[in-house]
N, C-alpha and C positions, 0 to 999 in steps of 0.2 A: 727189762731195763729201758728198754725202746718208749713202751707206755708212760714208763716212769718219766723220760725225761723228756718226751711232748706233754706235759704236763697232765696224763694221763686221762686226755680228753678223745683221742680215738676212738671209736666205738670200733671198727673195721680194727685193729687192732685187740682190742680185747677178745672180739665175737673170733676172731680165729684163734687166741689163746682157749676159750671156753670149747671150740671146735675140738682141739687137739688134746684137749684133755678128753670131753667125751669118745672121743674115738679112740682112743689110746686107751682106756680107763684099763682093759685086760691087759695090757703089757708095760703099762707106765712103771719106771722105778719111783715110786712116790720118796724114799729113804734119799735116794742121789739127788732127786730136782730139789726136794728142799736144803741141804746143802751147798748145793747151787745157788739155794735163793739166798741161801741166807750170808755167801761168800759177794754176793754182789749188793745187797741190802734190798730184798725186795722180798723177804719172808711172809709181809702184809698182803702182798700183792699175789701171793702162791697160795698162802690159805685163803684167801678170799674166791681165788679163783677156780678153787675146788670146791669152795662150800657152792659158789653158781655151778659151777659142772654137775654136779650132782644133783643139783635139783629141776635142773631143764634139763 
């Protein structure tokens, strides 16, 4: 939500969400954060940032 509402220009922002998903990748609830994402409208912003987590 943070990203989202500085107009999602952070980079230091994003680079520790793609952080936390790589590092979490074995214990993340992926089923709970995207209801999560999807309760505050940032569904776009959760899949994207898993298709990057996984690929770096």
């Amino acid at each position: 939500m943070w990203f989202r509402s500085g107009n999602e220009v952070s980079h230091r922002q994003w680079r520790d969400v793609l952080g936390e998903l790589k590092v979490q990748r074995a214990t993340i609830d992926v089923p709970t954060l995207r209801v999560c994402a999807a309760e505050v409208g940032v569904t776009d912003l959760f899949e994207k940032a898993q298709l990057a987590a996984s690929c770096g």
